[in-house]
C-alpha positions in Angstrom: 167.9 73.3 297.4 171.2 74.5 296.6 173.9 72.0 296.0 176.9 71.5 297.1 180.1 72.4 295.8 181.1 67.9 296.1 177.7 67.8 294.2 178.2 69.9 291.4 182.2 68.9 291.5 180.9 64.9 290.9 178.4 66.7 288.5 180.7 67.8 286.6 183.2 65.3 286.6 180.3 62.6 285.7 179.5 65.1 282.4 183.1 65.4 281.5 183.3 61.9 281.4 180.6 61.2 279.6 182.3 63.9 277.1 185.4 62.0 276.7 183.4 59.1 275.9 181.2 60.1 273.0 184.3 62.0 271.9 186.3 58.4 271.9 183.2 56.7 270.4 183.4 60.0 267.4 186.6 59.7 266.9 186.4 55.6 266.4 183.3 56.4 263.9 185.0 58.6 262.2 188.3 56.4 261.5 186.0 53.7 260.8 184.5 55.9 257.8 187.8 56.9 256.4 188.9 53.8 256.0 186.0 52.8 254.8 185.9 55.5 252.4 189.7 55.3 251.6 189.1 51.4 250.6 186.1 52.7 248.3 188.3 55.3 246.8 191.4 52.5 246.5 189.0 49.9 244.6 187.6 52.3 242.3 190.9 53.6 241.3 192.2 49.5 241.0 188.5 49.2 238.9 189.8 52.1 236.3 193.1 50.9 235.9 192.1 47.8 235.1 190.1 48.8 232.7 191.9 51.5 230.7 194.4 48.0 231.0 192.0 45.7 229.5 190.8 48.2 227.0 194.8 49.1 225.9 194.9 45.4 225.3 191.6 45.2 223.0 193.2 47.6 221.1 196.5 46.8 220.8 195.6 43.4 219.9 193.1 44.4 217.3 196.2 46.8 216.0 198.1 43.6 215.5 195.6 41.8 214.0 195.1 44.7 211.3 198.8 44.8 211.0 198.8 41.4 209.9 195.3 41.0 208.0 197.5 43.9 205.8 200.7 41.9 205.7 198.4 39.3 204.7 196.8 41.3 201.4 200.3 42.9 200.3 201.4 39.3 200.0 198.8 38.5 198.3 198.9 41.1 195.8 202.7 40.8 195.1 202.1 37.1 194.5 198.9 37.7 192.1 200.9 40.8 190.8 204.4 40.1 191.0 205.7 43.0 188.2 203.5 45.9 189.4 205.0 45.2 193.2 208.7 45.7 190.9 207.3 48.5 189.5 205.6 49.8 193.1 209.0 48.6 194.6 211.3 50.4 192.2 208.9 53.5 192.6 210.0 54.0 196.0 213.1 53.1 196.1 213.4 56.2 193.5 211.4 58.2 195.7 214.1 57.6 198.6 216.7 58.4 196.7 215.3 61.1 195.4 214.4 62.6 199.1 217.9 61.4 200.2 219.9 63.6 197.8 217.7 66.2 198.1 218.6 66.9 202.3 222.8 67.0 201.4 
C-alpha cells in the first residue's frame, strides 16, 4: 500500500493549506488581542491622567481657598489692629531696605 507520488503531492498540498489557514486564523487572533490590549493600555493611561487632573485641581483649588481664608484673617487683624499692622508694616519695609543696601 504504497502511495502515489499524486497522492502524497495532494497530501501535501491539502496540509499546507490547512497550514496557511490556521496561520491566517493566528495572525487575525493575535491582531485582535493587541488591539485589544493596546485599547486597555490607552484607557488606563486616559484613567491616570484624569486623575492626577482632577486631583491637581482639588489641590489647587483648596490652595486658593487657603490663600484667601488668609487674606481674609490679615484683614481682619489690620482692621481690629490697625497700629500694630503700621508697626508690622514699617518693620518690613526697614527690613527691605535694610537687605536692599546691603547687596550694592
Amino acid at each position: 500500500m504504497t502511495k502515489s507520488v499524486d497522492d502524497v503531492s495532494n497530501d501535501l498540498t491539502d496540509h499546507l493549506a490547512s497550514l496557511r489557514k490556521d496561520m491566517a486564523h493566528l495572525v487575525d487572533t493575535m491582531a485582535n488581542l493587541v488591539q485589544q490590549q493596546t485599547q486597555t493600555a490607552g484607557a488606563k493611561a486616559s484613567d491616570a491622567v484624569n486623575g492626577m487632573r482632577d486631583t491637581l485641581m482639588e489641590n489647587a483649588n483648596g490652595a486658593t481657598k487657603t490663600a484667601r481664608d488668609m487674606g481674609a484673617q490679615i484683614e481682619d487683624n489690620i482692621v481690629r489692629n490697625p497700629l500694630m499692622a503700621a508697626v508690622v508694616a514699617f518693620g518690613v519695609g526697614l527690613a527691605f531696605g535694610a537687605l536692599s543696601r546691603s547687596q550694592k
